[in-house]
mmCIF file of the N, C-alpha and C atoms, coordinates in Angstrom:
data_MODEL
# 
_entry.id   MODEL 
# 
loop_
_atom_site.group_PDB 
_atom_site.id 
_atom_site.type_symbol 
_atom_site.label_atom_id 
_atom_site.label_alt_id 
_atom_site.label_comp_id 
_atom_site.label_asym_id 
_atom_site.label_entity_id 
_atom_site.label_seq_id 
_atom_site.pdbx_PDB_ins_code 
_atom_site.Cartn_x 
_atom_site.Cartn_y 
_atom_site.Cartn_z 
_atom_site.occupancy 
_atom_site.B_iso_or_equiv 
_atom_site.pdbx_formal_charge 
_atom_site.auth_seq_id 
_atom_site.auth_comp_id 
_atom_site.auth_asym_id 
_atom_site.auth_atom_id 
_atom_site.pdbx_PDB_model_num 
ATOM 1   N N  . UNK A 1 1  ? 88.788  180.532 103.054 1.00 0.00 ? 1  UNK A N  1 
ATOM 2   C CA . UNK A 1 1  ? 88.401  180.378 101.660 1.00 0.00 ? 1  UNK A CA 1 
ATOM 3   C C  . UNK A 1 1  ? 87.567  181.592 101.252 1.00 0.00 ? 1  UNK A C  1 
ATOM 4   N N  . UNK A 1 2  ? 88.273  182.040 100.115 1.00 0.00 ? 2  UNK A N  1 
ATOM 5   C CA . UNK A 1 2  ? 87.222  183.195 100.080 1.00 0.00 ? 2  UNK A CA 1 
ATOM 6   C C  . UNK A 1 2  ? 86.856  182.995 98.572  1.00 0.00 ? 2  UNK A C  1 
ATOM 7   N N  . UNK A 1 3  ? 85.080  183.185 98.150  1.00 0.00 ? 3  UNK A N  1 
ATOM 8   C CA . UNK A 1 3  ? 84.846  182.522 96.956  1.00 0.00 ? 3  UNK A CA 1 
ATOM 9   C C  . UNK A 1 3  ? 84.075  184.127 96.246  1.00 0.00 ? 3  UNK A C  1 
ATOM 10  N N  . UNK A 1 4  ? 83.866  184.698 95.014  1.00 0.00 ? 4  UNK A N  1 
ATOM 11  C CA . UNK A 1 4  ? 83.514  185.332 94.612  1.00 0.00 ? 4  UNK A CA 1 
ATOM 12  C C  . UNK A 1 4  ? 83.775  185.295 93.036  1.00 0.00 ? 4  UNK A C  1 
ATOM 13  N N  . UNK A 1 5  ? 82.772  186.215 92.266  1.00 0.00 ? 5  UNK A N  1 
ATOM 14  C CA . UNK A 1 5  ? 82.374  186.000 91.305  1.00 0.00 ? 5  UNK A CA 1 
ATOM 15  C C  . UNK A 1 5  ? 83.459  187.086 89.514  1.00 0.00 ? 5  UNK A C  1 
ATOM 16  N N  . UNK A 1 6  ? 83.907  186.159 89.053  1.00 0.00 ? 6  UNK A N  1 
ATOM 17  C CA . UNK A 1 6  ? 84.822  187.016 87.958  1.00 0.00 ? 6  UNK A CA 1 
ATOM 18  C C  . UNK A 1 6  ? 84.829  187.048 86.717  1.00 0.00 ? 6  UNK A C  1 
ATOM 19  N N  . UNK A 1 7  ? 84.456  187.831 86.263  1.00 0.00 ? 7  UNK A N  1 
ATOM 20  C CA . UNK A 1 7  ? 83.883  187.937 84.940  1.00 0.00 ? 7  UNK A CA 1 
ATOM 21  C C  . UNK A 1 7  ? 82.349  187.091 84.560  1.00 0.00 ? 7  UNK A C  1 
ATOM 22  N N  . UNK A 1 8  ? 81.663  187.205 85.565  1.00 0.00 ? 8  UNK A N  1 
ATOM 23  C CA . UNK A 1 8  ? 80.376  185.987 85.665  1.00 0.00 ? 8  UNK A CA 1 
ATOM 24  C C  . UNK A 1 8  ? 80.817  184.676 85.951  1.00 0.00 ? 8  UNK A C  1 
ATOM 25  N N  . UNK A 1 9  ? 82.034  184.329 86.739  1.00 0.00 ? 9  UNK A N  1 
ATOM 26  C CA . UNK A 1 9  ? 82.300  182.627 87.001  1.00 0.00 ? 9  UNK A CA 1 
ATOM 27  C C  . UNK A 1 9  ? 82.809  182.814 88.275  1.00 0.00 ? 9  UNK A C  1 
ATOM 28  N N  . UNK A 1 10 ? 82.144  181.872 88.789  1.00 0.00 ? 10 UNK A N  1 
ATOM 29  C CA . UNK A 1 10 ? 82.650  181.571 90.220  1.00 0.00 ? 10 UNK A CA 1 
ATOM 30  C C  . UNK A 1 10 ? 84.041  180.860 90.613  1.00 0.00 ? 10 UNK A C  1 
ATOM 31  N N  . UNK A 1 11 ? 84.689  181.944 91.233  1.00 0.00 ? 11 UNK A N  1 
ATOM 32  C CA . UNK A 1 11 ? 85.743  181.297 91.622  1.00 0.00 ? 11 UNK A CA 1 
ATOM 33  C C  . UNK A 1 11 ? 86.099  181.487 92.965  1.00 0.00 ? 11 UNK A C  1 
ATOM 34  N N  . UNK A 1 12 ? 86.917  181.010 93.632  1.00 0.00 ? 12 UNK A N  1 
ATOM 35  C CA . UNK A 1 12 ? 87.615  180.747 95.139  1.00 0.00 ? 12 UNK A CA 1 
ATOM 36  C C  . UNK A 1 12 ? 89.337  180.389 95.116  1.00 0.00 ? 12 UNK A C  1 
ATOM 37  N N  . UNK A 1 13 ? 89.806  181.064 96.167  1.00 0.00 ? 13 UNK A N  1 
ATOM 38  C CA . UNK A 1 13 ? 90.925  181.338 96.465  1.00 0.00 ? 13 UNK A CA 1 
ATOM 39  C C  . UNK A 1 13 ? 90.996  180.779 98.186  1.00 0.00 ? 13 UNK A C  1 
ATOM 40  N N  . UNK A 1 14 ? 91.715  180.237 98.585  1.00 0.00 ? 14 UNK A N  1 
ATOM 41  C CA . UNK A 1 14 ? 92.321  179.716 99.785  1.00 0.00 ? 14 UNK A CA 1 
ATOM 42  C C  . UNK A 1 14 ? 93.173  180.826 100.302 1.00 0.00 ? 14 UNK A C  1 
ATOM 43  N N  . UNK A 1 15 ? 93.221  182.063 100.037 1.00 0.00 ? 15 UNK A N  1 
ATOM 44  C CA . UNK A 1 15 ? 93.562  183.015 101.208 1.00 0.00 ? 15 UNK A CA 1 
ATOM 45  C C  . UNK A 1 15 ? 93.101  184.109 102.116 1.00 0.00 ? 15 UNK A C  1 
ATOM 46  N N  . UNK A 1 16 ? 93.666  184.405 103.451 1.00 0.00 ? 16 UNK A N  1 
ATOM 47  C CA . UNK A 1 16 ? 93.082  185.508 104.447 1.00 0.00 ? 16 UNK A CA 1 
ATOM 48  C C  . UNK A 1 16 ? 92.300  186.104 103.334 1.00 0.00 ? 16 UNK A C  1 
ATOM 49  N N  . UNK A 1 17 ? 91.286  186.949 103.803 1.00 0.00 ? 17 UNK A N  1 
ATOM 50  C CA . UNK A 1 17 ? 90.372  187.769 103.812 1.00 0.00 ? 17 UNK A CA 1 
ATOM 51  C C  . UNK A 1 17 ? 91.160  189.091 103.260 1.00 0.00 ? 17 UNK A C  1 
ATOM 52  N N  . UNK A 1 18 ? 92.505  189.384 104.439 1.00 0.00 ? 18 UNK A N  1 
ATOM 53  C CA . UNK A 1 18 ? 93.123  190.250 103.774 1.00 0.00 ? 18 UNK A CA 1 
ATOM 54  C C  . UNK A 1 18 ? 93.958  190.983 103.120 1.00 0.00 ? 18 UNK A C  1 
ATOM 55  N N  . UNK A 1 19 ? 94.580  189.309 102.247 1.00 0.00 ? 19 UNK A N  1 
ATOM 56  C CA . UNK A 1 19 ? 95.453  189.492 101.046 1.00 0.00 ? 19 UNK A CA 1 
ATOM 57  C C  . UNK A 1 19 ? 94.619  190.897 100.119 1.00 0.00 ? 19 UNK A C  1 
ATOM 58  N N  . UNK A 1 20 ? 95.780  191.630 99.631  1.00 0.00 ? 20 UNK A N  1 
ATOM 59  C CA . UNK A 1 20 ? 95.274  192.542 98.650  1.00 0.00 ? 20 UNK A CA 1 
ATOM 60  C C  . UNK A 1 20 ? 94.547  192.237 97.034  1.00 0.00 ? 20 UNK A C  1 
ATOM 61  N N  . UNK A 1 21 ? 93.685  192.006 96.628  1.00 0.00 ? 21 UNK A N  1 
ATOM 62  C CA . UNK A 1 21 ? 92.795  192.035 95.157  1.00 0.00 ? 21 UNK A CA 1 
ATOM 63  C C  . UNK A 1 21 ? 93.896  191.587 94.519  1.00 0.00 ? 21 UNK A C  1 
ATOM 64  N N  . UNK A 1 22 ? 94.781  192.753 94.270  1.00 0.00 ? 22 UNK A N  1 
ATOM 65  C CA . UNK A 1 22 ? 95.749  192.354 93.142  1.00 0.00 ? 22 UNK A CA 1 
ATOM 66  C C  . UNK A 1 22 ? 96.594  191.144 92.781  1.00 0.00 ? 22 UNK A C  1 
ATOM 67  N N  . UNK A 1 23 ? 97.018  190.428 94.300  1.00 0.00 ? 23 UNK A N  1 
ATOM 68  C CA . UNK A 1 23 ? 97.789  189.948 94.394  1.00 0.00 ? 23 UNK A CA 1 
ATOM 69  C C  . UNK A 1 23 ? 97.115  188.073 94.253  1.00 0.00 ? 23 UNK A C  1 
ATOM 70  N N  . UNK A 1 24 ? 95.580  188.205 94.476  1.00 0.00 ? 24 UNK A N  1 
ATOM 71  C CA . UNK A 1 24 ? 94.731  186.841 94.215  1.00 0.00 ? 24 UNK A CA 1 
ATOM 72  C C  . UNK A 1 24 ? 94.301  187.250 92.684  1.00 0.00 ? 24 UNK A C  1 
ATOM 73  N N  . UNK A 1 25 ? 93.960  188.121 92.022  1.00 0.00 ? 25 UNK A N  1 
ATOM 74  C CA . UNK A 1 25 ? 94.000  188.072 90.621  1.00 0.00 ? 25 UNK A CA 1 
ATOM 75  C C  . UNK A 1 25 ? 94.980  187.754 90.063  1.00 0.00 ? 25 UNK A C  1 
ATOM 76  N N  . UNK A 1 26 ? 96.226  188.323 89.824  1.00 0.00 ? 26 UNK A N  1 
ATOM 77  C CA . UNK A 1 26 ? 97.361  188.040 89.204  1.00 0.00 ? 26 UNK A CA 1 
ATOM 78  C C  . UNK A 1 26 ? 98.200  186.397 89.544  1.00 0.00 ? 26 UNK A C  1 
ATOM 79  N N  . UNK A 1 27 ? 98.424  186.307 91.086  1.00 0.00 ? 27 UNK A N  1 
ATOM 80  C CA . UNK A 1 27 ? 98.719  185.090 91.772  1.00 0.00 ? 27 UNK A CA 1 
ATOM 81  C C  . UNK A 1 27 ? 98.250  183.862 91.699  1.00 0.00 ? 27 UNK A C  1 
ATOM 82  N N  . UNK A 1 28 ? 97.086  184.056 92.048  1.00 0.00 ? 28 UNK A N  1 
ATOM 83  C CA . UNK A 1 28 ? 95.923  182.618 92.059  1.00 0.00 ? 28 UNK A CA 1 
ATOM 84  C C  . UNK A 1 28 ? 95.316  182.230 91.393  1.00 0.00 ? 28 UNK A C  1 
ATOM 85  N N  . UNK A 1 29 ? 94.931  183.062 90.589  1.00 0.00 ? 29 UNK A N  1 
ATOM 86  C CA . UNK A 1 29 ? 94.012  183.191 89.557  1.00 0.00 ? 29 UNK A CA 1 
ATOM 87  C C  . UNK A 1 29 ? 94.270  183.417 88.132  1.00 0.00 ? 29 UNK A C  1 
ATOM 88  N N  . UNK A 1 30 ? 95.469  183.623 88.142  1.00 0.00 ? 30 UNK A N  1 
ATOM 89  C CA . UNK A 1 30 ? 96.444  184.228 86.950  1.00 0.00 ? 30 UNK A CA 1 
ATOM 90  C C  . UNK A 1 30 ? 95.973  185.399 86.185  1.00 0.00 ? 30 UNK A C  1 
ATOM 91  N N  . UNK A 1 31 ? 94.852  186.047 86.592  1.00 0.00 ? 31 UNK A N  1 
ATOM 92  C CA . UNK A 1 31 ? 94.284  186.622 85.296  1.00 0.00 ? 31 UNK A CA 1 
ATOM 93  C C  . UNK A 1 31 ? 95.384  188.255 85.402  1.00 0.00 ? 31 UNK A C  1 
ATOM 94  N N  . UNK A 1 32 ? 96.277  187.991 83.860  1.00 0.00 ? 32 UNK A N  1 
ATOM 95  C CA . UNK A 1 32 ? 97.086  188.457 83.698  1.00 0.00 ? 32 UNK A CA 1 
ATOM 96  C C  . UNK A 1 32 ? 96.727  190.530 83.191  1.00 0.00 ? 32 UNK A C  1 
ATOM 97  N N  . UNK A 1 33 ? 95.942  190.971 83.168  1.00 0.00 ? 33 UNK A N  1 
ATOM 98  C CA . UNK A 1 33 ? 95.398  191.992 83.097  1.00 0.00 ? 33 UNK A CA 1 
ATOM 99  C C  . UNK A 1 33 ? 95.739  193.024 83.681  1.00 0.00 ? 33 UNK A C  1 
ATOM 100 N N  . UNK A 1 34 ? 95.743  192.503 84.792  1.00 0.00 ? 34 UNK A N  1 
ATOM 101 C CA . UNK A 1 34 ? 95.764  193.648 86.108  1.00 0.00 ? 34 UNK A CA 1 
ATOM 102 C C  . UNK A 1 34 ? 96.880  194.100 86.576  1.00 0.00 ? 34 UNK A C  1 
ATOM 103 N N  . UNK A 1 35 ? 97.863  194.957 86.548  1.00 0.00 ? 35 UNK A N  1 
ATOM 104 C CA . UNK A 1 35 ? 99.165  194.942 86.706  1.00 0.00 ? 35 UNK A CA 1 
ATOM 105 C C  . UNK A 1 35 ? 99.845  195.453 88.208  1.00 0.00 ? 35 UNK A C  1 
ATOM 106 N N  . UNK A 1 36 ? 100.710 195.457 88.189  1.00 0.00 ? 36 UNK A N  1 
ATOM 107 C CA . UNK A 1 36 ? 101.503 196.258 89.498  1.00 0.00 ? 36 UNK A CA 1 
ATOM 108 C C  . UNK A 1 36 ? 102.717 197.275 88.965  1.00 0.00 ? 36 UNK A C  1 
ATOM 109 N N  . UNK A 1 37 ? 101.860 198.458 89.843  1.00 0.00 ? 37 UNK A N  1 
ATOM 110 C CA . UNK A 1 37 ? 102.599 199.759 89.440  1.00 0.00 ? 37 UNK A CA 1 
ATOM 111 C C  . UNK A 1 37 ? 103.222 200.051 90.520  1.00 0.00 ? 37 UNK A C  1 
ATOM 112 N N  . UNK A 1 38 ? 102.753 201.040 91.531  1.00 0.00 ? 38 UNK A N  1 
ATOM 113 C CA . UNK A 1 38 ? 103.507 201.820 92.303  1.00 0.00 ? 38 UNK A CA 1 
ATOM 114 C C  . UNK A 1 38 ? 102.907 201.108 93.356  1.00 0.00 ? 38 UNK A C  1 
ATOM 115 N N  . UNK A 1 39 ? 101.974 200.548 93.651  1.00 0.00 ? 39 UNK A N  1 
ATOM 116 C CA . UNK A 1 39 ? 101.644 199.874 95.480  1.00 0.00 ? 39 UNK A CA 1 
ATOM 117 C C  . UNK A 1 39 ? 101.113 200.759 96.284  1.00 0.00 ? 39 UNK A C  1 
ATOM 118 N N  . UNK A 1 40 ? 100.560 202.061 95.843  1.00 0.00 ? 40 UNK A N  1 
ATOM 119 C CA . UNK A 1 40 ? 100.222 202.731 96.873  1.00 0.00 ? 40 UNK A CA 1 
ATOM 120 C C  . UNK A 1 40 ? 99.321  203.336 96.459  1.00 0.00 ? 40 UNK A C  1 
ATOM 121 N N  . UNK A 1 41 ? 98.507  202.749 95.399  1.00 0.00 ? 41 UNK A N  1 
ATOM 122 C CA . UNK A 1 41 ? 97.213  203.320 94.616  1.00 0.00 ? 41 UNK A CA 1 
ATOM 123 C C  . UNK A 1 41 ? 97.386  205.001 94.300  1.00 0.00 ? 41 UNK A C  1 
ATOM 124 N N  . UNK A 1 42 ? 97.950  205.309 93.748  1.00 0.00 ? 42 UNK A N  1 
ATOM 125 C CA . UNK A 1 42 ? 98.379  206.456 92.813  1.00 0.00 ? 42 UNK A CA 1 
ATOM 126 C C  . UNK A 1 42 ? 98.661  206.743 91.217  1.00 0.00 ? 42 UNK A C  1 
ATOM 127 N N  . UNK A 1 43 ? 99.025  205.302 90.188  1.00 0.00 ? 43 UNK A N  1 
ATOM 128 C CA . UNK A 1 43 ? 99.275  205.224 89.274  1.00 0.00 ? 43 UNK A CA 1 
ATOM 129 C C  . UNK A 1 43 ? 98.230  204.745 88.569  1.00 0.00 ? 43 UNK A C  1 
ATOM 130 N N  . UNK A 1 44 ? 97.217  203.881 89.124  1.00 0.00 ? 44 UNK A N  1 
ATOM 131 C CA . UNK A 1 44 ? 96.014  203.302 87.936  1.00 0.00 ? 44 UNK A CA 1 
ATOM 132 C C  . UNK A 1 44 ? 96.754  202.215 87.404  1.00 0.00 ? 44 UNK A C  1 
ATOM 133 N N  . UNK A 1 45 ? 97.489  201.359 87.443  1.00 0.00 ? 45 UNK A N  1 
ATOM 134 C CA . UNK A 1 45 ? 97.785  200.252 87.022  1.00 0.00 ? 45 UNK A CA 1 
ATOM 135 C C  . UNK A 1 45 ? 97.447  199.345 87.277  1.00 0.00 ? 45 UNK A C  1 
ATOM 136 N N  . UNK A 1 46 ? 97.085  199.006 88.644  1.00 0.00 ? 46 UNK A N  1 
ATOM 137 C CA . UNK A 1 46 ? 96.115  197.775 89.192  1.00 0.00 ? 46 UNK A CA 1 
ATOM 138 C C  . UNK A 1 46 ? 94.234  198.487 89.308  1.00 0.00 ? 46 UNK A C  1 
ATOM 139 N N  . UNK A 1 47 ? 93.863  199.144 88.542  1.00 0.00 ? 47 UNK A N  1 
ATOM 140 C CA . UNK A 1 47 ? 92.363  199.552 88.554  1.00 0.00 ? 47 UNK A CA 1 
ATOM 141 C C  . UNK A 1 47 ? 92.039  198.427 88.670  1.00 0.00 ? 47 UNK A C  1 
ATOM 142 N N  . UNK A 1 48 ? 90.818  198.097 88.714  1.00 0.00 ? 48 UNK A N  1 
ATOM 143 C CA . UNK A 1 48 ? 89.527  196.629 88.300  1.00 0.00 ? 48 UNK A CA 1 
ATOM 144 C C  . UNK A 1 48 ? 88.248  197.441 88.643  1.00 0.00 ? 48 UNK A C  1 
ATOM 145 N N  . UNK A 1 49 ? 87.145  196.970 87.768  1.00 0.00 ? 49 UNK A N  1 
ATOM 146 C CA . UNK A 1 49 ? 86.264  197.715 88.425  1.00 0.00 ? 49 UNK A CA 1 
ATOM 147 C C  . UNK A 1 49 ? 85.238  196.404 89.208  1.00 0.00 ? 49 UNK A C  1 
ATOM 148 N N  . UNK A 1 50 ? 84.425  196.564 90.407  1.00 0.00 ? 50 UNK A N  1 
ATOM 149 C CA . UNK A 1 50 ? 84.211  195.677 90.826  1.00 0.00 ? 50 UNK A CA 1 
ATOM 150 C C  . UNK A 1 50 ? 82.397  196.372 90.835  1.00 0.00 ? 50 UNK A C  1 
ATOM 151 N N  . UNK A 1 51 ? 82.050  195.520 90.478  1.00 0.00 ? 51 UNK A N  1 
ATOM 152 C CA . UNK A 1 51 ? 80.228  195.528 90.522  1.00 0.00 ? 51 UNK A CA 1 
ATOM 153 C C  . UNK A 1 51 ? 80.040  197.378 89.883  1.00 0.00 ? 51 UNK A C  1 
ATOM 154 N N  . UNK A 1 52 ? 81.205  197.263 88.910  1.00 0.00 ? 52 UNK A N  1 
ATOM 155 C CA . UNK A 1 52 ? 80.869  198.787 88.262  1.00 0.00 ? 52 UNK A CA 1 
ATOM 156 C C  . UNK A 1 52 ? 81.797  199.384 88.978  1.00 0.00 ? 52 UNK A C  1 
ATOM 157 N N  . UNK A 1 53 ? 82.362  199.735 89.740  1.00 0.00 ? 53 UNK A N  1 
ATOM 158 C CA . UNK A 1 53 ? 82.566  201.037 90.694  1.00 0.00 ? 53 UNK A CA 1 
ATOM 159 C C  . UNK A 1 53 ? 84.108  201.014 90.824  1.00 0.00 ? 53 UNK A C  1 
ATOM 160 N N  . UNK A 1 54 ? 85.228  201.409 89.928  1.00 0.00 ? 54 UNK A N  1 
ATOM 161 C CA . UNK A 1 54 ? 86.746  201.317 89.878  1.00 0.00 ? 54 UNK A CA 1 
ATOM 162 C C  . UNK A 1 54 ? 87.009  200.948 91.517  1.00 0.00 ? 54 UNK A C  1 
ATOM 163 N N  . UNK A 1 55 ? 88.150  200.567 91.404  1.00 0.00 ? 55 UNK A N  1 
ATOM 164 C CA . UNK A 1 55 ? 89.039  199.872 92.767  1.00 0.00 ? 55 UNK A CA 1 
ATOM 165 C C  . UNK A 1 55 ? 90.348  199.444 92.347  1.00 0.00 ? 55 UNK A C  1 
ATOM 166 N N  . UNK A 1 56 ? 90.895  200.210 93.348  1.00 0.00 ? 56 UNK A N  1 
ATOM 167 C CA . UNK A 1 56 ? 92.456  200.090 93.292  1.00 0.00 ? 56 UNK A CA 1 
ATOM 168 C C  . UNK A 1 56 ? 93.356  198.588 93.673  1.00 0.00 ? 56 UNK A C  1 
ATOM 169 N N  . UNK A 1 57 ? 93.004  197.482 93.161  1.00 0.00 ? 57 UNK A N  1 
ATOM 170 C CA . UNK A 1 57 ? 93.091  196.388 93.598  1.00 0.00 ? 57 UNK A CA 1 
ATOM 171 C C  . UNK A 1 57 ? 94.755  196.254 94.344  1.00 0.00 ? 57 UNK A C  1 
ATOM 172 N N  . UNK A 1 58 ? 95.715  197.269 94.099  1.00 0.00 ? 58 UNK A N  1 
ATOM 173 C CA . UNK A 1 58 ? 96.978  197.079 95.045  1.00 0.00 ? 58 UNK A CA 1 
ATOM 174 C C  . UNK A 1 58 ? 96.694  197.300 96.658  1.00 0.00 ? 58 UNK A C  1 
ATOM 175 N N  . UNK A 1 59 ? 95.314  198.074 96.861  1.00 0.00 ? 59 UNK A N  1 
ATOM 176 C CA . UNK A 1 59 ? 95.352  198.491 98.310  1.00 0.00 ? 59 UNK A CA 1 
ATOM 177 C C  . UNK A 1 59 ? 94.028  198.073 98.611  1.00 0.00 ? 59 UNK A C  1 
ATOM 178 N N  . UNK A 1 60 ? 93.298  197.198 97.447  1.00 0.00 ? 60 UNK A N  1 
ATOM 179 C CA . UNK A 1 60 ? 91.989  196.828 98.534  1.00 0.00 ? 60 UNK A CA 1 
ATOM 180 C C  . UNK A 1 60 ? 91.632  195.380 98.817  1.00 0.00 ? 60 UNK A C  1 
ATOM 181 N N  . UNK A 1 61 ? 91.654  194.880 100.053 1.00 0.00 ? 61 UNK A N  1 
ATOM 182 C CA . UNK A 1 61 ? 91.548  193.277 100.456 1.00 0.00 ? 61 UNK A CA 1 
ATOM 183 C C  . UNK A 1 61 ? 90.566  192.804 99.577  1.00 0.00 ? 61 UNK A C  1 
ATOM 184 N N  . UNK A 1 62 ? 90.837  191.687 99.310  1.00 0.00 ? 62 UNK A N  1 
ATOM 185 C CA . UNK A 1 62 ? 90.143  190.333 98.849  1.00 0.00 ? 62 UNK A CA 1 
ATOM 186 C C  . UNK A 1 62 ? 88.443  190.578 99.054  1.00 0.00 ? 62 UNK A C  1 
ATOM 187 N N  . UNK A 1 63 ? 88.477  190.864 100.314 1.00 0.00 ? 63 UNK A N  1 
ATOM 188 C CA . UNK A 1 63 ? 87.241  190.868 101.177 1.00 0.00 ? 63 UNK A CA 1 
ATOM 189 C C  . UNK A 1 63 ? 86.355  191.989 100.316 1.00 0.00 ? 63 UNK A C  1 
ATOM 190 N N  . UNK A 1 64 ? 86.717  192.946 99.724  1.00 0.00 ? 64 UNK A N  1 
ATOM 191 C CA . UNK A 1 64 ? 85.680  194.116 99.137  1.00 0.00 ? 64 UNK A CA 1 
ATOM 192 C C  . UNK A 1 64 ? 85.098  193.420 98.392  1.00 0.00 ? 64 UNK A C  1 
ATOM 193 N N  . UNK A 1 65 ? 85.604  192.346 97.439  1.00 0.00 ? 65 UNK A N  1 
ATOM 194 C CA . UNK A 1 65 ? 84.797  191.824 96.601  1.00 0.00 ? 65 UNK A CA 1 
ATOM 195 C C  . UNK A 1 65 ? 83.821  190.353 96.949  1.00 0.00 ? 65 UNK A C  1 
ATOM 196 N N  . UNK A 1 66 ? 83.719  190.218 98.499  1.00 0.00 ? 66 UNK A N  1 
ATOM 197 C CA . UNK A 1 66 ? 82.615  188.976 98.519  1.00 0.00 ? 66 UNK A CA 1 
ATOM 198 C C  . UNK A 1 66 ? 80.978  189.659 99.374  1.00 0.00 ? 66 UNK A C  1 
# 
């Protein structure tokens, strides 16, 4: 279970640690924003910024953000 905080609300997701960001935002969470471009963090389509600081949510685990 991995639980962390989005847009100021607490939420949790029931997967590994190291499912990719993108794929528990868009998937689990629905929040439709965040897109899928190229998968290999080169295009800026899945950005998010997390506690301020951009992140490529196609290539970074779940885990950066708890």
């Amino acid at each position: 279970m991995i639980q962390f905080k989005l847009n100021g609300q607490a939420v949790k997701s029931n997967v590994p640690s190291t499912t990719n960001l993108l794929t528990v935002l868009s998937h689990d969470l629905q929040v439709n924003g965040t897109k899928f471009g190229c998968g290999k963090a080169q295009c800026g389509a899945c950005l998010v910024l997390v506690d301020g600081n951009p992140v490529k949510s196609c290539v970074a685990p779940v885990s950066a953000v708890v």
